[in-house]
ROVEXFI-810758 format. One record per residue (C-alpha): z, y, x; residue in one letter. Coordinates in Angstrom, 2 decimals, always signed. Layout:
BEGIN
up  north  east  resn
Z  Y  X  a .
...
***
This chain:
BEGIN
up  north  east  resn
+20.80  +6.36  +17.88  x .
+20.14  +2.60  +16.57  x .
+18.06  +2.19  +13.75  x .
+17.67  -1.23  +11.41  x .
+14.37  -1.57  +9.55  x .
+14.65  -3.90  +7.31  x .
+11.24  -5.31  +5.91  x .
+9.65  -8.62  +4.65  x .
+6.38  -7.10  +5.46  x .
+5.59  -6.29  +9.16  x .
+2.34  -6.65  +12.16  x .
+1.30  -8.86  +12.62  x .
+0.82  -9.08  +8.73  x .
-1.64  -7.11  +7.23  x .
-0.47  -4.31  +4.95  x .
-0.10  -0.82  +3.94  x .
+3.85  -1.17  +3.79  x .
+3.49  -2.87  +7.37  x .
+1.61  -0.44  +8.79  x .
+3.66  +2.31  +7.73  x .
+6.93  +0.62  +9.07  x .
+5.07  +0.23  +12.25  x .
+4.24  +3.92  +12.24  x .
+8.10  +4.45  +11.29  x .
+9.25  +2.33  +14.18  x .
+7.12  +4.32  +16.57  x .
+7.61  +7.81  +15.45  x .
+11.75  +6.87  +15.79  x .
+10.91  +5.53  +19.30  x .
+9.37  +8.34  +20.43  x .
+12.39  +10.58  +19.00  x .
+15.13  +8.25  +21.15  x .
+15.79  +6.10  +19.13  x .
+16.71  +2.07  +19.87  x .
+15.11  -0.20  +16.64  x .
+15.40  -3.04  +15.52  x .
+13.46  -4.52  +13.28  x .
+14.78  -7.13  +10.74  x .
+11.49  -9.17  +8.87  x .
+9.94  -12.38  +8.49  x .
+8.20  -15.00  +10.26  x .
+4.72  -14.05  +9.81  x .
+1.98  -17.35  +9.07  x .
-0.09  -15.99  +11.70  x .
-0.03  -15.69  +15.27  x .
+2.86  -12.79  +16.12  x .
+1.34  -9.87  +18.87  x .
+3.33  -8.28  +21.61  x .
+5.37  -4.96  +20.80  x .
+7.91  -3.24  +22.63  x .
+9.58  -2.83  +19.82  x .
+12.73  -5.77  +19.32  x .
+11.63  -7.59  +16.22  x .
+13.84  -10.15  +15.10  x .
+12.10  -12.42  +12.23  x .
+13.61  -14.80  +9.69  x .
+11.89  -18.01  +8.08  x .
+10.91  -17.61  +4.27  x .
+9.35  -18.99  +1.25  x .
+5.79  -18.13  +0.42  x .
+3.37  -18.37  -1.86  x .
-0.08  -20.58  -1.93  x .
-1.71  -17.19  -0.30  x .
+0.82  -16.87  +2.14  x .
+2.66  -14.24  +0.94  x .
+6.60  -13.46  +0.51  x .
+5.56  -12.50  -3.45  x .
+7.57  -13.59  -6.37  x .
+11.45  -13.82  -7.39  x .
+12.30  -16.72  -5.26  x .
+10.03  -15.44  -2.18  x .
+12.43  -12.22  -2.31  x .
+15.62  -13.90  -2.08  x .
+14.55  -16.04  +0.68  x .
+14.52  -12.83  +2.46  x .
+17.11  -11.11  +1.34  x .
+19.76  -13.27  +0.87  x .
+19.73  -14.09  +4.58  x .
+18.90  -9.93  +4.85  x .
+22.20  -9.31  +4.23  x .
+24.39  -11.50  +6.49  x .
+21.39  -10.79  +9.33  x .
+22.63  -6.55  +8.45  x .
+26.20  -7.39  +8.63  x .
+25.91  -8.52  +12.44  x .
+23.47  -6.22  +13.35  x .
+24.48  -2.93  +15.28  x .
+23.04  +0.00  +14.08  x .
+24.13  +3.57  +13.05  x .
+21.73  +3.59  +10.34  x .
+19.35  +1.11  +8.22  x .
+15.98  +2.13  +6.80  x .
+14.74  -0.31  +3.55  x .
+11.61  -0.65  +1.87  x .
+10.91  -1.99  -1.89  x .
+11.34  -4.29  -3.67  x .
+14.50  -3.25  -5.14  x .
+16.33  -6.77  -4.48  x .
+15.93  -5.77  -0.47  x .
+17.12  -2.26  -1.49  x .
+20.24  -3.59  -3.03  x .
+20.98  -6.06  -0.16  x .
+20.90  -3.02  +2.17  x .
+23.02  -1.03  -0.15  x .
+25.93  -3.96  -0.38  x .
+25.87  -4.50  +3.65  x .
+25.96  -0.72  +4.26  x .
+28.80  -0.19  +2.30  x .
+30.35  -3.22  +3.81  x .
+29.65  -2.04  +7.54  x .
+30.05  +1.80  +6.41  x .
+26.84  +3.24  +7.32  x .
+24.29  +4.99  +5.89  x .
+20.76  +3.82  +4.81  x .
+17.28  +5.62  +4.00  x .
+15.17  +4.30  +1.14  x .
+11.03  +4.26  +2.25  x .
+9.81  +4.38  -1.55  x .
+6.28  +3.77  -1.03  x .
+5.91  +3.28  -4.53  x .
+8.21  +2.79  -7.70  x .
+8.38  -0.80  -7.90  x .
+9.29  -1.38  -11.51  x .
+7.14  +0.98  -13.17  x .
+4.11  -1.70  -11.30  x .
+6.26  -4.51  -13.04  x .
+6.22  -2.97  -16.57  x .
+2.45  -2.60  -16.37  x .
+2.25  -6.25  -16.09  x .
+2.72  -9.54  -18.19  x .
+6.33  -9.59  -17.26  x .
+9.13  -10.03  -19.70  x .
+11.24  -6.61  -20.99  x .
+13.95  -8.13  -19.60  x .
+13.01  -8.83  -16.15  x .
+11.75  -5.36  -16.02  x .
+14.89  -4.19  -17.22  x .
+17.22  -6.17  -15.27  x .
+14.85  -4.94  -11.52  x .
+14.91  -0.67  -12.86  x .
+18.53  -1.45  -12.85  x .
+18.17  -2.87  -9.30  x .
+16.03  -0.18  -7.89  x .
+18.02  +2.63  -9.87  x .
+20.97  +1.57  -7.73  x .
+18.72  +1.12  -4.57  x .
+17.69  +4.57  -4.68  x .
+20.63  +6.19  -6.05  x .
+22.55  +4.91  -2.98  x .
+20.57  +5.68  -0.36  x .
+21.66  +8.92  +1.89  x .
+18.08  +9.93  +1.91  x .
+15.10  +8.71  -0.24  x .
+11.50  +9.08  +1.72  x .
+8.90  +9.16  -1.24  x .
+4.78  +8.91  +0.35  x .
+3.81  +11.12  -2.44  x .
+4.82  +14.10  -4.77  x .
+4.14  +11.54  -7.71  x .
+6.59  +9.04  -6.11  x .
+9.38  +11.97  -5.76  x .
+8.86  +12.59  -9.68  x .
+9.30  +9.26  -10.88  x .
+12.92  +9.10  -8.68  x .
+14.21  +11.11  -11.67  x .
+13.90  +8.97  -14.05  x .
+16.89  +6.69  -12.44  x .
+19.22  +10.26  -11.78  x .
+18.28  +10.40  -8.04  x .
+19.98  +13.76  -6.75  x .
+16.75  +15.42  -6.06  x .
+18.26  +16.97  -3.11  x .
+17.95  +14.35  -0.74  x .
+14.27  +13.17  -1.82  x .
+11.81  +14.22  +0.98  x .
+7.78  +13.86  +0.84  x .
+6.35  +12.55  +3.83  x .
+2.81  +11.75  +2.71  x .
+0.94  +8.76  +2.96  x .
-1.89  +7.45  +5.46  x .
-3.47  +5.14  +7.74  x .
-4.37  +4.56  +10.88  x .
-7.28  +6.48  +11.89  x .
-7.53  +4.45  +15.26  x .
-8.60  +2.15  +12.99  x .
-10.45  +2.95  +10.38  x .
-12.34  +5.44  +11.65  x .
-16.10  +7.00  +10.85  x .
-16.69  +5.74  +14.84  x .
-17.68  +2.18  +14.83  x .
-19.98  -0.97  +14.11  x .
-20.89  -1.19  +10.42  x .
-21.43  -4.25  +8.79  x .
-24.77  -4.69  +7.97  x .
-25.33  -8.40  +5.82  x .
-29.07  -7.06  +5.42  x .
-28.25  -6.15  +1.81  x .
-26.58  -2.71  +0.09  x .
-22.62  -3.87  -1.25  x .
-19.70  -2.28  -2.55  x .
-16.22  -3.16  -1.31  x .
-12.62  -3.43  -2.77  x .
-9.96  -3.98  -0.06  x .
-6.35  -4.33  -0.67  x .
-4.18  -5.88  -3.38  x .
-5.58  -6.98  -6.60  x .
-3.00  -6.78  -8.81  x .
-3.07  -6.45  -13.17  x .
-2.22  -3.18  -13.18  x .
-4.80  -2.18  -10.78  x .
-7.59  -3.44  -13.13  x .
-10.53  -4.40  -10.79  x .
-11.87  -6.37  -13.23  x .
-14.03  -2.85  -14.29  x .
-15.85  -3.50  -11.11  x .
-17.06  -6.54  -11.82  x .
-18.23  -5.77  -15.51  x .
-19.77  -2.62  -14.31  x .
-21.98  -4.81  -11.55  x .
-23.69  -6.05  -14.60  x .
-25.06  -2.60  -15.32  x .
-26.03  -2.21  -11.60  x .
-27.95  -5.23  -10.96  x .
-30.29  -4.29  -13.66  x .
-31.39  -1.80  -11.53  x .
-30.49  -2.99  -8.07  x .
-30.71  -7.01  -8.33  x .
-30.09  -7.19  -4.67  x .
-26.56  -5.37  -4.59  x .
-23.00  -7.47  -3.74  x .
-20.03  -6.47  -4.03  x .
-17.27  -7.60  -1.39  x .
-13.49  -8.31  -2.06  x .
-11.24  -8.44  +0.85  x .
-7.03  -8.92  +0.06  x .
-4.89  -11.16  -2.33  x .
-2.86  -10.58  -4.91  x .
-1.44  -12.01  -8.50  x .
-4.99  -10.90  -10.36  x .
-6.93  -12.43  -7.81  x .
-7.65  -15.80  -9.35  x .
-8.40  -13.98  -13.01  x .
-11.01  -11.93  -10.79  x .
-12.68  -15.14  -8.99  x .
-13.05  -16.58  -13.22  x .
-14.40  -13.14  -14.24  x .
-16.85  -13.09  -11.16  x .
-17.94  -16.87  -12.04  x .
-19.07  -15.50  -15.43  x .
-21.13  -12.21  -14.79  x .
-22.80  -12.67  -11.19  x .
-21.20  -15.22  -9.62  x .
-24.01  -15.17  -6.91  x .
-23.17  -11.08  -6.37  x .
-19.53  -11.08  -5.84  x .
-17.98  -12.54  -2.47  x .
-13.96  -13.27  -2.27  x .
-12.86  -13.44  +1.75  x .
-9.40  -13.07  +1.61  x .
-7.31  -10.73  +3.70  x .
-9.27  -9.69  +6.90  x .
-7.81  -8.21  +10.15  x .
-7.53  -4.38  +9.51  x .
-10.31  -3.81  +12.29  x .
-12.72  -5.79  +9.96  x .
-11.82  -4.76  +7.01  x .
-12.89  -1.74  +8.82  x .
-16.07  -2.97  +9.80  x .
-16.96  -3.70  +5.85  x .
-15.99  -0.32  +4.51  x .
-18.05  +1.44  +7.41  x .
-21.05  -0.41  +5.71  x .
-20.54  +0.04  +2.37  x .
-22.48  +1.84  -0.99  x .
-18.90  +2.88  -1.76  x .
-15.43  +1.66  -2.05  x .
-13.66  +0.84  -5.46  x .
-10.62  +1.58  -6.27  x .
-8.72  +1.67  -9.94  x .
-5.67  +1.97  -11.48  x .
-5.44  +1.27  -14.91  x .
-4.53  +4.41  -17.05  x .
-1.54  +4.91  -19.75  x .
+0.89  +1.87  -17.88  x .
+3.10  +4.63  -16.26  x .
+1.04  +4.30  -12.54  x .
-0.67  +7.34  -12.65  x .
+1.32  +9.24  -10.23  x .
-0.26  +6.43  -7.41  x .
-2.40  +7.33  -4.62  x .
-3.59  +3.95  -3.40  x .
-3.84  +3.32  +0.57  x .
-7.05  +2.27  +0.32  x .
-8.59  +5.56  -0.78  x .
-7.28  +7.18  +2.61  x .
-8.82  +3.64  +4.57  x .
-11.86  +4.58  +2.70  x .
-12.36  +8.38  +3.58  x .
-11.37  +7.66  +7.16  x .
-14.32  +5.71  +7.57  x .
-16.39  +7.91  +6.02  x .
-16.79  +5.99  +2.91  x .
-17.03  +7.36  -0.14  x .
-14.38  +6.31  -3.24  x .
-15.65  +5.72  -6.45  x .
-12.01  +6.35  -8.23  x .
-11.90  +4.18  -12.11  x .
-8.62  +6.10  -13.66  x .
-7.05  +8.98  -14.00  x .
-4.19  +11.08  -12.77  x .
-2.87  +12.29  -9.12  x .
-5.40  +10.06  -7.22  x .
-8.29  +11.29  -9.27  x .
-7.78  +14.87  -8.46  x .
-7.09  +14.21  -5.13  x .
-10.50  +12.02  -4.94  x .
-12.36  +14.73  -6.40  x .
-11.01  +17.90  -5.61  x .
-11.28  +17.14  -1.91  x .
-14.37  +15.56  -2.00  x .
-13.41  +11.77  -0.97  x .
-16.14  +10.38  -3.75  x .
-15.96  +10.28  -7.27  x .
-13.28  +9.72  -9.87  x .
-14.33  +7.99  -12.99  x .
-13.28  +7.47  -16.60  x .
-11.94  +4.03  -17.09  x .
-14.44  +2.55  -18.98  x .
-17.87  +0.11  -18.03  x .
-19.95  +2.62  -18.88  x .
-18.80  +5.37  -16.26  x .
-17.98  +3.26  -13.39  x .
-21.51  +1.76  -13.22  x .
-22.69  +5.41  -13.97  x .
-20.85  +6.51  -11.02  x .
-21.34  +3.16  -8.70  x .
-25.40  +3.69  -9.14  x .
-24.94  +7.61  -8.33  x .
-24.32  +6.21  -4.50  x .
-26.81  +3.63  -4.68  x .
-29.32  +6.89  -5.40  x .
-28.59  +9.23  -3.44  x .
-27.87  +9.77  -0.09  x .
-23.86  +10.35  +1.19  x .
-24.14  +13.21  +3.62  x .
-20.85  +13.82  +3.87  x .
-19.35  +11.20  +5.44  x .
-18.07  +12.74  +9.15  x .
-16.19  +15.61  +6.71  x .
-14.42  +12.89  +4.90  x .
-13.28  +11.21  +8.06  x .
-11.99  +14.73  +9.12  x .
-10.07  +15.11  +6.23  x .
-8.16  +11.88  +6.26  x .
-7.51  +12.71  +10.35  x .
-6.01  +16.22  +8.99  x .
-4.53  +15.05  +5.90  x .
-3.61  +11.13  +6.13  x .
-3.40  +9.93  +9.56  x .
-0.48  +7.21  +10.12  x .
+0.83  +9.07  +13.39  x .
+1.61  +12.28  +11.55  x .
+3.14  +10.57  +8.17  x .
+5.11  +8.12  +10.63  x .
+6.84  +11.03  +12.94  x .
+7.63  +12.87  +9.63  x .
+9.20  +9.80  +8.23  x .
+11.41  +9.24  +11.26  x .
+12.50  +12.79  +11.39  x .
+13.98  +12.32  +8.46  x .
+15.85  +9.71  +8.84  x .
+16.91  +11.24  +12.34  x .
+18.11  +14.17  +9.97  x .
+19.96  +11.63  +7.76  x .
+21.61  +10.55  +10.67  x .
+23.02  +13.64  +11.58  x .
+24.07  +15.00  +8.08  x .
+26.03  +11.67  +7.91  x .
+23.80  +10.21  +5.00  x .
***
C-alpha cells in the first residue's frame, strides 16, 4: 500500500491539522503502509522524520502562514501536477476545499481513490465571518464537491459528520474518528511556567468567529478584584490584530501577545495557568466544534473555561474539563474569577481523561484504518 497525504500544513509547523496528519502518517506506517507526504516548505527549520516528505515553495502571509485565496492556490495549483506524478494507490486530503478539489480532479485523472480528513467544515467558519455571500457560496460549492467525491470522508467529531449532510454526502461512507492531541506533549507531567504572577491563557487560532475578544472585556471585571492577573495569548490568526487594538484599550499592561510557540511551550504556559479560554461564538452555524485546544488544555491538567454553547460545552461540562459559560461579559468573568477562588483539585483526572478519550496515537491509528479499509473496498 502507498499512501499520498496531501497537506499545506505539516511538522515542523505548528498546528492541530499538522499534528493530526503526523499522527495519520504514523498510524498508516505502523499498518504497512509506504507515505508520502505532499506539503509545503515550512519558514522554520524542517526536523528529521522517517517519513518521505516532499515540500513545495508557497506564498504566505505577513505571519507566515499559507492563509488566504492566493496562499491556497500557491499550493494547490502545483498540488495537482505534484499528484499526477506521484505513485500512490490512494491520496488522503485535508481542508480547505480548493486542496480537496485539486485532489478530486488528479484522482480522477490517475483513477484512484481519495479519503477526505474533515477536521472541520470549512465554509460554515467562512460564513461566520466578514466574507462576501458570494465567496461563501462559490467555496460550499467547492467543498460540497470535495466531500461528495471522496471514497471515504473521516469527520474528528459527531458534529462534523452532521454538517456533511447538508452538501448530500452518502452518509454511508462518513466515519468518526475523534479528535486529540498529543499527550506526550501536553501532559499534566512537566515544568509549569511560573512568571511570579496568576494568568490565563488562550492558545491556538484567533479567528472572528471564535470571538476572543470576550476574554479581554471580561479581564476588566477581573482586575477589579485581582489587579495582578495577565492573561497570555499564544497563536495567529485573521482576528489577531483586532485583539492586539482591543487589548491596547482595556489593560494593555495585562494582556501579552507571543505569537505561535513550539507545542512543548505552549505546554509549559497552559501547565501554569488560572485556566484556559476558549470560545466560539454562538448562532454563526459553529456550534457543532470541539476546538483542539480544549483537549491541549485537559491534558495538562488545566481547566477550560468554555464562552459558547453547543457540543463543546457539554462535552466541557459534562466530563468535567472546566466550565462552560454563557456568551456574554458578565458570565465569563463570573466563571474566570471562580478559578482564581478556588482551588482546582482535579487536575490529574482531567489529564486521565484526555489520555482515555483524546490522545493523538489512538485518533491517528483509527484514522489510518480507515483509509486502509477504503483501500480495500476500492473507495
Amino acid at each position: 500500500m502507498r499512501a499520498i497525504v496531501a497537506t499545506r500544513l505539516y511538522p515542523p509547523e505548528v498546528g492541530a491539522a499538522a499534528f493530526r496528519l503526523e499522527a495519520l502518517t504514523r498510524g498508516l506506517e505502523e499498518s504497512g503502509a509506504e507515505v508520502l507526504v505532499l506539503t509545503t516548505r515550512p519558514p522554520v527549520q524542517g526536523v528529521s522524520s522517517t517519513t518521505a516528505v516532499k515540500r513545495w515553495p508557497v506564498l504566505r502571509d505577513r505571519g507566515g502562514n499559507v492563509r488566504g485565496y492566493v496562499q491556497y492556490l500557491s499550493f494547490d495549483l502545483p498540488l495537482f501536477f505534484r499528484l499526477l506524478v506521484s505513485r500512490g494507490n490512494i491520496v488522503i486530503s485535508e481542508p480547505p476545499p480548493t486542496t480537496g478539489l485539486m485532489v478530486a480532479a488528479a484522482t480522477l485523472l490517475r483513477r484512484r481513490g481519495y479519503v477526505y480528513y474533515a477536521a472541520d467544515i470549512w465554509t460554515d467558519a467562512l460564513a461566520a465571518t466578514a466574507a462576501p455571500a458570494l465567496v461563501v457560496r462559490v467555496m460550499r460549492a467547492i467543498e460540497g464537491i470535495a466531500l461528495r467525491r471522496a471514497g471515504k470522508v473521516i469527520a474528528i467529531s459527531d458534529g462534523v459528520a452532521r454538517q456533511t449532510r447538508q452538501f448530500n454526502v452518502d452518509p454511508g461512507k462518513v466515519v468518526v474518528v475523534g479528535n486529540g492531541v498529543n499527550t506526550d506533549i501536553f501532559a499534566a507531567r512537566g515544568q509549569a511556567a511560573d512568571p511570579g504572577y496568576r494568568y490565563f491563557v488562550y492558545t491556538g487560532t484567533m479567528s472572528e468567529w471564535q470571538g476572543a475578544e470576550i476574554f479581554i472585556d471580561a479581564l476588566r471585571t477581573v482586575l477589579e478584584q485581582f489587579p495582578d492577573v495577565r492573561l497570555h495569548f499564544f497563536g495567529q490568526g485573521s482576528a489577531e490584530e483586532a485583539l492586539r487594538a482591543r487589548a491596547l484599550d482595556v489593560a494593555p499592561d495585562r494582556i501579552i501577545f507571543s505569537g505561535v510557540v513550539p507545542p512543548d511551550e505552549a505546554a509549559r504556559w497552559i501547565r501554569g495557568a488560572a485556566a484556559s479560554l476558549v470560545s466560539i461564538v454562538p448562532g454563526q452555524g459553529y456550534d457543532f466544534a470541539k476546538p483542539t485546544k480544549i483537549y491541549a488544555a485537559a491534558a495538562c491538567g488545566t481547566p477550560v473555561v468554555y464562552a459558547g454553547v453547543g457540543d463543546a460545552a457539554d462535552m466541557v461540562s459534562n466530563s468535567g474539563l472546566g466550565a462552560a459559560s454563557a456568551y456574554t461579559v458578565s458570565d465569563v468573568a463570573r466563571t474566570m474569577l471562580h478559578f482564581l477562588l478556588h482551588e482546582d483539585t482535579d487536575r490529574g483526572r482531567r489529564s486521565a481523561w484526555v489520555e482515555a478519550n483524546a490522545s493523538l496515537r489512538v485518533t491517528g491509528r483509527r484514522a489510518a484504518a480507515e483509509v486502509v479499509s477504503a483501500l480495500r473496498e476500492g473507495r
